[in-house]
N, C-alpha and C positions, 0 to 999 in steps of 0.2 A: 114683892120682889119677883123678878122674871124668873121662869124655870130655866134650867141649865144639865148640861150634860153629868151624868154623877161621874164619871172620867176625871170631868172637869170639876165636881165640887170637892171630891177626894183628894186630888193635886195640889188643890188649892188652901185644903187644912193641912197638906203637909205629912200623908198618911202614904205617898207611893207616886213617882211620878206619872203624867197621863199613860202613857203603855203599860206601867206595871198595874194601872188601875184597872186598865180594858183588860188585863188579865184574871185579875180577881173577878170582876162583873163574871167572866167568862165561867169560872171556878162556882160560880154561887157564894163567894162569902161576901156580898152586901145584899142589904134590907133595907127597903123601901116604907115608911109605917108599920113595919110587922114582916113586909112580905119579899120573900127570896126571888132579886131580879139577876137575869142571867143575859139580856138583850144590849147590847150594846148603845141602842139609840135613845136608851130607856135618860129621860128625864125627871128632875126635880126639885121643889123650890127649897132650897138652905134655909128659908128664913122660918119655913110651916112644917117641911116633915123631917119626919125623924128617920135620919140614912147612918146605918151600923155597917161600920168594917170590920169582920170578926165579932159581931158582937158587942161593938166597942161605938158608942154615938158621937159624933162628929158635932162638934160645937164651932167655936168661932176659929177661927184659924191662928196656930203660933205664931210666937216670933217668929219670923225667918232668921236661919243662921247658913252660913257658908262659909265651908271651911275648903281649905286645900292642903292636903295630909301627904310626904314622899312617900309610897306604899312600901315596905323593905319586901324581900322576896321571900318566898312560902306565909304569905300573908295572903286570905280570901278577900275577894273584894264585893262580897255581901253583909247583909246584916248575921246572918246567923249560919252556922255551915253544921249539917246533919254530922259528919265524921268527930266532930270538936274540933280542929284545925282554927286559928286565931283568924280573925277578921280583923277588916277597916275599922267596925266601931269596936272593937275592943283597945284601940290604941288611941283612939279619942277618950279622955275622960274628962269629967265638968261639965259637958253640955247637956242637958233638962227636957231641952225639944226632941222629939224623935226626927233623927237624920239618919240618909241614907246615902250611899253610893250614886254618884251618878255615871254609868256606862260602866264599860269593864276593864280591869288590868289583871290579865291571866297570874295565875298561883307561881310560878317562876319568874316574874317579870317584876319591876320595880320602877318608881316616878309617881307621878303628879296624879292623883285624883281628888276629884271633888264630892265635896259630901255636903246634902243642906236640906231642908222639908221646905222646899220651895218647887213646888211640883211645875209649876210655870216654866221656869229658870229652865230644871233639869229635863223637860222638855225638848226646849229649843236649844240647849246643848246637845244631847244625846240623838235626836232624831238622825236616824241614817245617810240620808241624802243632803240633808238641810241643815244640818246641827254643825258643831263649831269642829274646823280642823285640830287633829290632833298631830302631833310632833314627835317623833320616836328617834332614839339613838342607838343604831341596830349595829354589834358585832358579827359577822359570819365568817366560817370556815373558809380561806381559800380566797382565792379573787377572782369572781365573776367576770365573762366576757362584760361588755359594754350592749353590745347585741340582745344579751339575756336579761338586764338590769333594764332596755327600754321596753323589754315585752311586761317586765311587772308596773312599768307606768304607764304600758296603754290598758293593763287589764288583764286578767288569765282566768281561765274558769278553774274552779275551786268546788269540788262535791257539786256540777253542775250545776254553778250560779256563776256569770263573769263579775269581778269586782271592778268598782269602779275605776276608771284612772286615779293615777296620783302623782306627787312629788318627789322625786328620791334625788340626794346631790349623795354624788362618792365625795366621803369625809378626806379618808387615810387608809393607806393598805401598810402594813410590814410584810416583811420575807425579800428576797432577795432575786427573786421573780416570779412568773406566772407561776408555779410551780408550787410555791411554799408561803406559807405567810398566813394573815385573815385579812380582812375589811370592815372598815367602819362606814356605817352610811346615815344619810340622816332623811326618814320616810314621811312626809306629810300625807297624810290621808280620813276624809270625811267620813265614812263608815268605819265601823267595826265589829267586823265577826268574830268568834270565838277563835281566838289563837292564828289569826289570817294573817300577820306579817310573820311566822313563823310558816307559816302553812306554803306561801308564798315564794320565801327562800328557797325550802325546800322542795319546793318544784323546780327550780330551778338547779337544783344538784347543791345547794351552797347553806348547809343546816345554818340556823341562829345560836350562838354560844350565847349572846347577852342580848339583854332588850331592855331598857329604861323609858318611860314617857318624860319628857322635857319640859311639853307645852300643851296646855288645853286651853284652845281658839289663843286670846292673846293672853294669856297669862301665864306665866313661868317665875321660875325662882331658884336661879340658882344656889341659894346659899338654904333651903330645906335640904335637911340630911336624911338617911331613912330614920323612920321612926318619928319623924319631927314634924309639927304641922303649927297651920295659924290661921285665924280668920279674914278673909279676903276686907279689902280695905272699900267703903263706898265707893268709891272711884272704880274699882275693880269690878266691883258689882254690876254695877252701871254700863261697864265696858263689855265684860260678859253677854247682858244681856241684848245690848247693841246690835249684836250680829257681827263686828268688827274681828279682821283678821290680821295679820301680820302680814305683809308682803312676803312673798317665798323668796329667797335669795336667786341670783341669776345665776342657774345653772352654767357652768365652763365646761368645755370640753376636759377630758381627765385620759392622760396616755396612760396607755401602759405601765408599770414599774420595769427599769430597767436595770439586768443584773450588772452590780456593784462591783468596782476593781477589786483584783487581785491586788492584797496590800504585799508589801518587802518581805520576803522570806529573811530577811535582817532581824537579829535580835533587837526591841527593844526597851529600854528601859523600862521597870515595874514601877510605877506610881506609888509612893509608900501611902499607906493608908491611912486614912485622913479621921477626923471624928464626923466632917457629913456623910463619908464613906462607910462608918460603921454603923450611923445610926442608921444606915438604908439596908442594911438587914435585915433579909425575910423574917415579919412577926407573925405567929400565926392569927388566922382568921377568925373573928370572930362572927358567931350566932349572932342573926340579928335578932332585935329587942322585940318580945309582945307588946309592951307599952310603950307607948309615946311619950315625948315631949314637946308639951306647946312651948313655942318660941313667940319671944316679945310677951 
């Protein structure tokens, strides 16, 4: 068998995807026959030697599995978090293979991530420039000029790196004009840096109150709840791996909110209260779940 990048043979058993592997090599924890390699371009042949992650010998490669889990919020989205704080794989349970996160969804944020030991896959997702679009449904304080919301789609530098363009459509605003209210918007964007469409907003004066992920490249699901996950269907897999994307919606121009009439200083009658009326009384909120539920 031909030699091969250990990058690439680690991915491929399902032990960390290619970047987190180029990290380890970097780190010294893999072994080559015996011996501690730290070189990135270092090869070798799967079928003759013996390559240790941690210690641990890399045999033939698992099953692949892939899962897509709604992350609920104050949930990490690693395997294992130093503080104790509850992870992605603590709300999976049942699966055998070691799986992991692919990309990130910040500890306040909630939506769609993907978990699988298909280091190939989570590759060609994840990759910065090249990897699949991701989908966000962004609340923020206030209703941004139109001026300010085209400067986050040509780019803005951020701690001295400009991000790339993206996709933003204004969803919906409330309030009663410029003045008052929030905005909903919906963010396509191929990178993701640590907490950037937050980071984003708030360069532009308009903090993020909510942040959900939607869509990872073409895959979504609306009816996952938090807490709830399921294993992607062949077909799904397949389409993932494609490279295929959704078409972005065609952006419309979007006016302004314009403030609302002055209703009749006339009394009017009180609507008696109804039972859908009462059942929409504020319940209180609840904590979300450490564990999951698989659906289907």
């Amino acid at each position: 068998m031909e030699q091969e990048r250990l990058q690439k043979i680690i991915a491929r058993a399902g032990f960390a995807s290619r970047r987190e592997a180029e990290v380890m090599i970097r780190d010294g924890r893999i072994t080559v026959n015996g011996r501690i390699v730290t070189e990135l371009g270092t090869k070798a042949d799967p079928s003759s030697d013996h390559v240790k992650v941690d210690g641990k010998l890399i045999t033939r490669p698992e099953t692949h599995r892939y899962i897509l889990l709604y992350k609920p919020k104050e949930v990490m989205t690693t395997v294992e978090d130093p503080q104790g704080r509850p992870t992605v794989i603590d709300l999976v349970r049942g699966i055998k293979e070691r799986i992991y996160p692919v990309g990130r969804l910040d500890y306040h944020s909630e939506g769609l991530v993907l978990l699988t030991n298909d280091g190939e896959l989570a590759f060609r997702v994840s990759h910065p420039t090249h990897g699949s679009v991701k989908t966000y449904h962004v609340k923020v304080r206030g209703i941004p000029e139109e001026r300010m919301v085209d400067k986050l789609r040509r780019g803005i530098t951020l701690e001295g790196k400009r991000t790339l363009p993206c996709d933003i459509e204004r969803i919906k605003t409330t309030g009663r004009n410029d003045e008052e209210g929030n905005s909903w918007f919906e963010v396509r964007l191929r990178e993701g840096r640590t907490q950037q469409i937050r980071k984003m907003y708030q360069a532009i004066g308009h903090p993020v109150s909510k942040l959900k992920r939607v869509a990872i490249g073409p895959l979504s699901d609306p009816k996952l709840t938090p807490g709830v996950w399921r294993e992607l269907t062949k077909s799904e897999v397949k389409l993932l791996a494609s490279g295929k994307e959704p078409q972005p919606r065609q952006r419309r121009t979007t006016k302004p909110p314009q403030p609302r009439k002055k209703t009749s200083t006339a009394k009017k009658a009180k609507p008696s209260a109804s039972k859908s009326t009462r059942r929409t009384a504020k319940q209180p909120q609840r904590k979300p779940r450490t564990t999951a539920t698989r659906r289907g």
